[in-house]
DOGU-53211 format. One record per residue (C-alpha): x, y, z; chain; residue in one letter; residue number from 1. Coordinates in pm, 1 decimal. Example, Ala and Ser with C-alpha at 12.3 -4.5 7.8 and 13.67 -1.06 7.14 Angstrom:
BEGIN
PT      east     north        up  chain  resn  resi
PT    1230.0    -450.0     780.0      A     A     1
PT    1367.0    -106.0     714.0      A     S     2
***
This chain:
BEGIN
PT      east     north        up  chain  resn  resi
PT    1438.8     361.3   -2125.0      A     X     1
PT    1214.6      93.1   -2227.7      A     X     2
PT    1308.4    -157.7   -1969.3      A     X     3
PT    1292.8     122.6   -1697.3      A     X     4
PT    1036.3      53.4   -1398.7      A     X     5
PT     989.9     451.5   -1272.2      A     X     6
PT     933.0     459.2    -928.1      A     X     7
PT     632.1     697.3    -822.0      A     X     8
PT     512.1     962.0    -531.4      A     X     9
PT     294.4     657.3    -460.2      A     X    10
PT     557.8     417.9    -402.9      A     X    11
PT     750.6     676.2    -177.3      A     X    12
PT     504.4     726.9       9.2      A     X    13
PT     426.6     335.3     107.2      A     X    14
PT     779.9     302.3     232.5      A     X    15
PT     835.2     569.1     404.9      A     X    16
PT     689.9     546.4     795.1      A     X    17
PT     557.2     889.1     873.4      A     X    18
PT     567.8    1030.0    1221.2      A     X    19
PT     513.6    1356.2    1411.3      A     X    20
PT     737.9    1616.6    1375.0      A     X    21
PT     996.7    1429.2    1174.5      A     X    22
PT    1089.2    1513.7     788.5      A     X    23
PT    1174.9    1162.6     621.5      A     X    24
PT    1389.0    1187.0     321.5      A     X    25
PT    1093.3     996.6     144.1      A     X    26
PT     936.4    1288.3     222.8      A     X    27
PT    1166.8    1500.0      38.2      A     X    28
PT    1266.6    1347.2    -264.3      A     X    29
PT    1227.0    1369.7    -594.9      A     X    30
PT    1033.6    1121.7    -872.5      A     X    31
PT     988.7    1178.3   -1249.7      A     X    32
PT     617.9    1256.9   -1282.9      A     X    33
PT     381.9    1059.8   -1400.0      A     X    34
PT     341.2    1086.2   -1790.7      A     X    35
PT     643.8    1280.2   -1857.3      A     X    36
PT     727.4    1262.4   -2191.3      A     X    37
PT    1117.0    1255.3   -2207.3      A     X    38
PT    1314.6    1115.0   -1901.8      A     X    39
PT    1605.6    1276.2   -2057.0      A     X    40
PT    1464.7    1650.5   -2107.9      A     X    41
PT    1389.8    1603.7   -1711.2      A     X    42
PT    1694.5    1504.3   -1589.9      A     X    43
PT    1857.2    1777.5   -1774.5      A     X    44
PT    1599.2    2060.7   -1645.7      A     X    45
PT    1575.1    1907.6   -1251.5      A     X    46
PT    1785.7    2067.8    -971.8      A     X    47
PT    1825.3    1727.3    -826.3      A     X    48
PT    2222.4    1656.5    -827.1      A     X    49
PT    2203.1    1290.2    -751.9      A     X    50
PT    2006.9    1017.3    -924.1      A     X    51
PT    1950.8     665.5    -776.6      A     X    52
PT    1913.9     371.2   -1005.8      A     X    53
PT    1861.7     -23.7    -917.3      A     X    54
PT    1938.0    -304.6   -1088.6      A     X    55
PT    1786.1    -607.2    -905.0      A     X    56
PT    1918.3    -880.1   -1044.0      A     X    57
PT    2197.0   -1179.5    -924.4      A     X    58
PT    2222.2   -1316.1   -1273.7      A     X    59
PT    2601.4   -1200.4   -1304.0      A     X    60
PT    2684.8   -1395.6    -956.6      A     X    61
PT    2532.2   -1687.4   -1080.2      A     X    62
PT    2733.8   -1658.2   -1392.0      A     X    63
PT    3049.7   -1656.2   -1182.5      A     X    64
PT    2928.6   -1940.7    -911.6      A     X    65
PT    2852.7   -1742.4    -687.6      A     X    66
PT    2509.2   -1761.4    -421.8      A     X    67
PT    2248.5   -1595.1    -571.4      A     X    68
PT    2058.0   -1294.3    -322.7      A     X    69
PT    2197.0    -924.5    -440.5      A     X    70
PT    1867.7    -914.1    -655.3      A     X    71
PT    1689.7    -840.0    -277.6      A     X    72
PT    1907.0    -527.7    -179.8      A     X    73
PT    1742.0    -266.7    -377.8      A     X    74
PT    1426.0    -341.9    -215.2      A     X    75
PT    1567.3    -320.5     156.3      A     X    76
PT    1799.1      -2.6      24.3      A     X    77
PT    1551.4     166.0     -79.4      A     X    78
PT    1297.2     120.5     205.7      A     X    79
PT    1636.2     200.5     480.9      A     X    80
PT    1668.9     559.5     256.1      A     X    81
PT    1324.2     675.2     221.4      A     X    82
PT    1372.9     640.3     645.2      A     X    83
PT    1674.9     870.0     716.6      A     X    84
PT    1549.3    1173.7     821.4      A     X    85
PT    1600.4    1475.5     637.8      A     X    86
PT    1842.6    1735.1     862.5      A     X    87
PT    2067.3    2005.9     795.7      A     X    88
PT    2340.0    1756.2     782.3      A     X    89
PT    2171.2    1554.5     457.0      A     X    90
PT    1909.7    1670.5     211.1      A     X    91
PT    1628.1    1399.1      36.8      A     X    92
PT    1556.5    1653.0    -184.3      A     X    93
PT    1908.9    1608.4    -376.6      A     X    94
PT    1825.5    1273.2    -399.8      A     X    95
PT    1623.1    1141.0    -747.1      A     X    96
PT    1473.4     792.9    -726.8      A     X    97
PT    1464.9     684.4   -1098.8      A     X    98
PT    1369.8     316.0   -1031.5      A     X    99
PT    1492.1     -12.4   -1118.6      A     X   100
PT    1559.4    -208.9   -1386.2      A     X   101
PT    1328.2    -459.2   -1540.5      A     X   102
PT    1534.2    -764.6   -1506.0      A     X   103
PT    1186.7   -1016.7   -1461.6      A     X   104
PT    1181.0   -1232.7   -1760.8      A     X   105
PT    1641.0   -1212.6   -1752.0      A     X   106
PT    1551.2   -1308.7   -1330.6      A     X   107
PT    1299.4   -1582.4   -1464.8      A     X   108
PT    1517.8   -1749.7   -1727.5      A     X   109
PT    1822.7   -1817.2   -1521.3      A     X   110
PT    1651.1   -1957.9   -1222.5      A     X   111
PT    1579.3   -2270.7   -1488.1      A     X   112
PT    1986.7   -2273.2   -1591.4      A     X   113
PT    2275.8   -2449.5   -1443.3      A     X   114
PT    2617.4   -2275.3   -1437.8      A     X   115
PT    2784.0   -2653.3   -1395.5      A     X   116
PT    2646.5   -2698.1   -1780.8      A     X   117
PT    2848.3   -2550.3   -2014.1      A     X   118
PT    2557.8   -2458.2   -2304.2      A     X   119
PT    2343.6   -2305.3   -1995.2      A     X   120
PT    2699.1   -2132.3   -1899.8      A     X   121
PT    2636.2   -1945.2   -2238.6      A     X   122
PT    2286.9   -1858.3   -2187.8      A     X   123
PT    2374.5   -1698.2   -1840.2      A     X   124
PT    2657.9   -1473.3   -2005.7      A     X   125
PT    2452.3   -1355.2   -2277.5      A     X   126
PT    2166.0   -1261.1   -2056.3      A     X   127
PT    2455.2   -1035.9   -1836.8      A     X   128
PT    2528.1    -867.7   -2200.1      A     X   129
PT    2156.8    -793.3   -2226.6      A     X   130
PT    2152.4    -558.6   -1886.2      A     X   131
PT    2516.5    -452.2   -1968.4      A     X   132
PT    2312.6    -310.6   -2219.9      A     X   133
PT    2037.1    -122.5   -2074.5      A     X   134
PT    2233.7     -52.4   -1748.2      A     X   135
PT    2537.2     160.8   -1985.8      A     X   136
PT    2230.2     294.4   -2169.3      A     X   137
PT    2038.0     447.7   -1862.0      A     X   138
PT    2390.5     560.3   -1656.5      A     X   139
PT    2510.4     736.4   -1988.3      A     X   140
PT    2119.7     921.5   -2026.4      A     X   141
PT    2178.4    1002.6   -1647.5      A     X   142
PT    2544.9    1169.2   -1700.5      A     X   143
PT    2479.5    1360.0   -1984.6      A     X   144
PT    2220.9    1494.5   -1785.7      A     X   145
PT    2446.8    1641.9   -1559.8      A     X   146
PT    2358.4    1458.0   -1285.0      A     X   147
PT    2569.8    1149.9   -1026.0      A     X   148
PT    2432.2     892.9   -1077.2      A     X   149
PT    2416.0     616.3    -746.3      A     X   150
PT    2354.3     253.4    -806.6      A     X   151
PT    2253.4     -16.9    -585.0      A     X   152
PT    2289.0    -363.6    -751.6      A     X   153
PT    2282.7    -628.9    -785.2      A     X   154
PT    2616.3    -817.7    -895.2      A     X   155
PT    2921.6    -666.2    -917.3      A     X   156
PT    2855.8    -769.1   -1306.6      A     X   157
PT    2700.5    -421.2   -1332.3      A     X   158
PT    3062.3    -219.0   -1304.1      A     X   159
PT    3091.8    -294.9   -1675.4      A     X   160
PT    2741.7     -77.3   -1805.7      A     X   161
PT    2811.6     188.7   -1524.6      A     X   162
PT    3180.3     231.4   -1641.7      A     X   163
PT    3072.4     227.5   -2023.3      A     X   164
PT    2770.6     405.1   -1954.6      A     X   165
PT    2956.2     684.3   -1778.1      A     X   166
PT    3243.2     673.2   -2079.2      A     X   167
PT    2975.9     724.4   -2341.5      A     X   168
PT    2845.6    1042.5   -2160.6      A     X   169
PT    3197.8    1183.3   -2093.3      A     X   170
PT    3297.3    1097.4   -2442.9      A     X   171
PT    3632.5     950.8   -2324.5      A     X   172
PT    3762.4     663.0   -2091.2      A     X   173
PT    3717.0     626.7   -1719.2      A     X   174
PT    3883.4     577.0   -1423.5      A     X   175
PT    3774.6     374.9   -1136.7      A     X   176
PT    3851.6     254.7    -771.7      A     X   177
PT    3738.5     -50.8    -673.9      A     X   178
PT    3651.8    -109.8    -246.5      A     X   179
PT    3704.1    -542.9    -271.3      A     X   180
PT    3851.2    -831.2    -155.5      A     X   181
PT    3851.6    -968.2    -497.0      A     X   182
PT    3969.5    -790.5    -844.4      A     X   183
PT    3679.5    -893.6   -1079.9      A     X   184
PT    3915.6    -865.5   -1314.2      A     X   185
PT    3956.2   -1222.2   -1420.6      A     X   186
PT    3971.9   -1338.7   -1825.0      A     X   187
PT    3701.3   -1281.8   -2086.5      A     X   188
PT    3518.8   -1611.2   -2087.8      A     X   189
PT    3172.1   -1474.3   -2113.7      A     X   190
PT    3040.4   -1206.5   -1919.9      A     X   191
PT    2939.9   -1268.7   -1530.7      A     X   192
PT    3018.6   -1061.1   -1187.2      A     X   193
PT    3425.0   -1208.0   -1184.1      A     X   194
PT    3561.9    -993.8   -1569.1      A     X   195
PT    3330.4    -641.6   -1532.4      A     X   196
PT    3636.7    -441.4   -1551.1      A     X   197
PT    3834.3    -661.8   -1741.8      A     X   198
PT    3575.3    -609.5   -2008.7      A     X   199
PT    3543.5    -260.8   -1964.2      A     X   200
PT    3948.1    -224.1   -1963.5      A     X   201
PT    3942.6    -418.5   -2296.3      A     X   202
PT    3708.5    -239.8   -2490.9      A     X   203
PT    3851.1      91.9   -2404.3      A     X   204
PT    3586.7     239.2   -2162.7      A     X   205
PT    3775.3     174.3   -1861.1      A     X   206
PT    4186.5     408.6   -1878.4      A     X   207
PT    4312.5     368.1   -1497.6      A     X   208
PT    4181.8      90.3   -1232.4      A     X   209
PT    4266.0      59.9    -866.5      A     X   210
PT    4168.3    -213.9    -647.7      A     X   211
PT    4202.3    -149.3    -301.7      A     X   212
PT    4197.1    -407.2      -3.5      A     X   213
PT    4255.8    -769.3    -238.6      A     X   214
PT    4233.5   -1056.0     -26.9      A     X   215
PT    4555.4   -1263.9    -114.0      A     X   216
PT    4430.1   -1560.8     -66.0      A     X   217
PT    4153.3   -1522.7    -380.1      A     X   218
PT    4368.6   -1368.0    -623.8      A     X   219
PT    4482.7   -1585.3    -886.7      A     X   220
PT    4857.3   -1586.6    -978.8      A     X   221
PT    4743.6   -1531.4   -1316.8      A     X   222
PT    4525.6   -1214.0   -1285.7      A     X   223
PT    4796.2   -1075.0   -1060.4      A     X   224
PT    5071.3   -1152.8   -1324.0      A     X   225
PT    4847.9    -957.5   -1554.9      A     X   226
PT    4821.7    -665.0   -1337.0      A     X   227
PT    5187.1    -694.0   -1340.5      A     X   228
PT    5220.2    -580.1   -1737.0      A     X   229
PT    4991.8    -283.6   -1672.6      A     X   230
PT    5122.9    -183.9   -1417.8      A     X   231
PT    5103.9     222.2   -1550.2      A     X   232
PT    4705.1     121.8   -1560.5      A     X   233
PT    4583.4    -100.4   -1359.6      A     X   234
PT    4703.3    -112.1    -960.6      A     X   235
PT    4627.4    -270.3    -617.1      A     X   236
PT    4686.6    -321.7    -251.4      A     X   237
PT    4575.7    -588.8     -67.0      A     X   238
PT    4385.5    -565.7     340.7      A     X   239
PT    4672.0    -839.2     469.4      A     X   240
PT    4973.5    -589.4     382.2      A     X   241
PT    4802.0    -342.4     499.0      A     X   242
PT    4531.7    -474.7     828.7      A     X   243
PT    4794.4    -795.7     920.7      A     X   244
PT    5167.4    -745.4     854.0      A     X   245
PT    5136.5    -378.3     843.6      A     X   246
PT    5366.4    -331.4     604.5      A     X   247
PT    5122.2     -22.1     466.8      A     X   248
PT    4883.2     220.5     615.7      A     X   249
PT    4556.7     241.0     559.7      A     X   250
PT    4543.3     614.9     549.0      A     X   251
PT    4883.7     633.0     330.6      A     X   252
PT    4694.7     349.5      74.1      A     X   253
PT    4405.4     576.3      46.8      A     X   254
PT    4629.3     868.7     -27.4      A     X   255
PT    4816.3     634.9    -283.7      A     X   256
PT    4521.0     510.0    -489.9      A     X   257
PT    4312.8     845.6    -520.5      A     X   258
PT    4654.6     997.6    -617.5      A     X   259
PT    4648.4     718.9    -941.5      A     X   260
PT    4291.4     830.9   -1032.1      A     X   261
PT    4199.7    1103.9    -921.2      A     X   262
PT    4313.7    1344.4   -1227.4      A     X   263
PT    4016.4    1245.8   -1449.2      A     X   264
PT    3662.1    1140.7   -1438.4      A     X   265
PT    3623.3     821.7   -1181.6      A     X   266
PT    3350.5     547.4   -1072.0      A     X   267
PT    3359.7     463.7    -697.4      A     X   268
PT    3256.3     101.6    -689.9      A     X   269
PT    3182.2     -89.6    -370.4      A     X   270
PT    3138.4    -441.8    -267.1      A     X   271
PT    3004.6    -533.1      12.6      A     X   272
PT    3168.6    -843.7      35.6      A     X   273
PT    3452.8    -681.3     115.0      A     X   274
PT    3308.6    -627.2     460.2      A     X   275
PT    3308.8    -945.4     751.5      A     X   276
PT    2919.0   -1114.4     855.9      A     X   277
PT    2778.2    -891.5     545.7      A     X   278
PT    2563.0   -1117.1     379.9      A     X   279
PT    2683.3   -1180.4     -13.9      A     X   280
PT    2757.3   -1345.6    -276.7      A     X   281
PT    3136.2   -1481.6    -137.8      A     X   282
PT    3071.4   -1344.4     240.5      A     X   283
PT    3350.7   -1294.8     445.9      A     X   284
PT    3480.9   -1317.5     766.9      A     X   285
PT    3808.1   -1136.5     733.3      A     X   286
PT    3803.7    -740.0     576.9      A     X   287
PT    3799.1    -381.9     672.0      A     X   288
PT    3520.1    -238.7     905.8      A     X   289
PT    3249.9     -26.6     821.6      A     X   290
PT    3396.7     259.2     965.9      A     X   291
PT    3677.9     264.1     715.6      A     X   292
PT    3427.7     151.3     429.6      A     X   293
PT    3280.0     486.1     519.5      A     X   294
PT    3585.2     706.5     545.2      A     X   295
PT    3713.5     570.0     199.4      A     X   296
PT    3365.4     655.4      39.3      A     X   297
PT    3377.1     990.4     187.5      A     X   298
PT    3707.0    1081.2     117.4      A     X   299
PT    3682.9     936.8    -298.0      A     X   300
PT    3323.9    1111.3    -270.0      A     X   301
PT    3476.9    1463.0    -184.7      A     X   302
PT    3669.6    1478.0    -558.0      A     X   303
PT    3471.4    1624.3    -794.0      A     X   304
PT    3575.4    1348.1   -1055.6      A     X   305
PT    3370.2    1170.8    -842.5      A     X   306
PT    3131.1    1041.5   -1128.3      A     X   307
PT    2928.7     806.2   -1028.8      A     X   308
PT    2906.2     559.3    -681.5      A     X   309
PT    2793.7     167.8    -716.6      A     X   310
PT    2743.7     -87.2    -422.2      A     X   311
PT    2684.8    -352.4    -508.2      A     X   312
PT    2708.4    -767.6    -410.1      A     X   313
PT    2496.1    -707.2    -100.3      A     X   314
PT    2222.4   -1006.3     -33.4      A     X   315
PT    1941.8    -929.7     228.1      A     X   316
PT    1768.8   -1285.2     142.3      A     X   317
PT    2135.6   -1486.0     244.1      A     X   318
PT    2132.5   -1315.0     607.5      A     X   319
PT    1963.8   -1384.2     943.5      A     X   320
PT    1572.4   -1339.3     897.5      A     X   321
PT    1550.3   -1081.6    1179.7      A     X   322
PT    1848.2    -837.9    1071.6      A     X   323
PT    1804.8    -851.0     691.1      A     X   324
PT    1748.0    -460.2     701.3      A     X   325
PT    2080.5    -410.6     826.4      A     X   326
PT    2227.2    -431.5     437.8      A     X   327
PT    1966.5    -148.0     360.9      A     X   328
PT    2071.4      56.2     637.9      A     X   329
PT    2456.2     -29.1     569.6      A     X   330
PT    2410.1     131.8     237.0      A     X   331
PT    2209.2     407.0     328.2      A     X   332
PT    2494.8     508.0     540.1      A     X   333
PT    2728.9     465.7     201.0      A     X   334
PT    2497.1     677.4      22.3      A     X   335
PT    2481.8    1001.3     238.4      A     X   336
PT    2821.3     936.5     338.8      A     X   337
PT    2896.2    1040.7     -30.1      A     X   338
PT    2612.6    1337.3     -71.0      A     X   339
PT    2796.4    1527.9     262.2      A     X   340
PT    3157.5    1508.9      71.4      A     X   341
PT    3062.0    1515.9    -264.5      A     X   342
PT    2797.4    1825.3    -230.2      A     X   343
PT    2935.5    2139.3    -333.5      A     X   344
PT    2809.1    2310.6    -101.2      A     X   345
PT    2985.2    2218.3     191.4      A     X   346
PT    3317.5    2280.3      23.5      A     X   347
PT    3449.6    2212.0    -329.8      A     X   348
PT    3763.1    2105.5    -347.7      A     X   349
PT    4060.0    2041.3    -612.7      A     X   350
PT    4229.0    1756.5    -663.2      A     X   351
PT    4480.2    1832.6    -476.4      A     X   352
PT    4298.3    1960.7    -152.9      A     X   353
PT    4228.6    1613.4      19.5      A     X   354
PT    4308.9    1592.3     365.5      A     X   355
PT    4403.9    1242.0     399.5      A     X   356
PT    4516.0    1381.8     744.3      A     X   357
PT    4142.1    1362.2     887.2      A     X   358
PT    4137.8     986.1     904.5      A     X   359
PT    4222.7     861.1    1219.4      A     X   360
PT    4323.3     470.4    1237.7      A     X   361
PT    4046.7     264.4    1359.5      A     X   362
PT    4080.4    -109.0    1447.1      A     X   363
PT    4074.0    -398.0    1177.8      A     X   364
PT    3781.6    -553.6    1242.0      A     X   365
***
């Protein structure tokens, strides 16, 4: 874990505002000590179940034309979760903070390349392959372990090392459901935040794929044509059949996709552009609320094939000055949204025990 920056008791402690007869979870959680001498051998040994993980970096998005600004959510994510208080509802000390990914000199070297110039096009996708690599290598370290791990990114670029990474540790391919308005699952023309799980479906590490909540109006003919051939694989709804003509449920879709993935291992991967006003990458003003971005986290979280949870695309520096916390306390909400239904003990449950039921229909927002 060379490229690892560990995050310390120290650095809890800075971020977490202290007050008077309030437990914070930054309080509570765990760190890897100073000095210890395998990350690996303390994974393994520490009671923790979850293990959080950023990846600061927009390199991906630039890759794929996007805005750069998802290299600022760890830092407000990570500030909005050391704040939730720690109650009988949610524990910190569940919670690992690992750190974040050294992505400085990657960060430094694409700020000086243009993505309209095809050699520096090149240069951008082989410095995504570099943190593919380190980002499989520290998710797969974190699974063998035992432990779930949660990632904040970032670019949706990072799906690829988290679906490898977790493939590596299972020994086998993955599932995954994908919470989007776009596929990312465009042709392999060089690695960037668009072809994550196209890459990962090509090389094997990625077996079933469901996109839920496509945006019809940025989905290529030809990535939906190739969906069409693997069809047994790879499957999607879109949020206009389902939040404008109605032709489909939200609660029956839900039902539908964890029904394709839920019989084996499975990443839950989020983007928050997904989401209207949320500052990103490709911000929209049409999608799902946050309400239902929270019921479809908790009721994915509550399978335990439930093996890892990513958000990711959020971009703190792209909104409004005075409310730039709000994406740090938007995925704070993800994150113990999926420690209360994926924590065993509130109430394992088989695959076949979801209650799709409990959802009530709230308005398209």
């Amino acid at each position: 874990m060379e490229k690892l920056i560990p995050f310390s008791s120290i650095d809890l402690a800075r971020i977490t505002n202290h007050r008077s007869g309030e437990l914070k979870f930054g309080e509570k959680m765990a760190v890897v000590p100073k000095g210890t001498a395998s990350i690996e051998d303390f994974l393994t040994h520490s009671s923790v179940r979850y293990v959080l993980f950023g990846v600061p970096e927009d390199i991906g998005v630039r890759a794929n034309f996007g805005r750069p600004g998802a290299c600022s959510a760890w830092e407000s994510a990570i500030k909005s979760i050391a704040n939730i208080q720690f109650n009988k509802f949610c524990k910190g000390n569940e919670l690992l903070v690992l750190g974040q990914l050294d992505v400085a000199e990657e960060m430094t070297e694409a700020e000086s390349l243009n993505y309209h110039n095809i050699a520096d096009r090149k240069k951008f996708n082989d410095l995504v392959v570099k943190i593919d690599k380190e980002v499989a290598h520290i998710i797969s370290i974190i699974v063998k372990a035992g432990k779930i791990p949660i990632i904040i990114g970032g670019g949706h670029n990072n799906s690829y090392g988290n679906i490898k990474g977790t493939a590596l540790a299972k020994g086998k391919p993955v599932n995954a459901i994908n919470f989007d308005a776009h596929s990312d699952f465009r042709i392999l023309e060089g690695r960037h935040s668009g072809n994550g799980f196209s890459y990962a479906f090509e090389e094997g590490f990625l077996n079933k794929y469901f996109i839920f909540g496509l945006h019809e109006n940025y989905t290529s003919k030809k990535v939906l044509s190739k969906i069409k051939k693997i069809h047994a694989r790879v499957r999607y709804n879109t949020y206009d059949e389902i939040a404008i003509r109605k032709y489909k449920t939200f609660e029956t879709e839900l039902e539908t996709a964890h029904d394709f993935i839920k019989n084996e291992p499975y990443g839950i991967e989020i983007d928050l552009d997904a989401i209207p006003n949320i500052a990103s990458s490709a911000m929209t003003i049409s999608g799902f609320s946050v309400e239902q971005l929270r019921q479809f986290v908790h009721l994915f979280g509550k399978n335990q094939n439930a093996s890892y949870l990513h958000i990711c695309e959020g971009a703190p520096d792209l909104g409004e000055e005075k409310n730039n916390h709000l994406i740090g306390k938007l995925i704070g909400y993800l994150i113990t949204d999926f420690m209360k239904a994926n924590d065993p003990m509130i109430g394992i449950i088989s695959n076949m025990d979801v209650d799709f039921s409990e959802v009530k229909s709230t308005s398209i927002k």
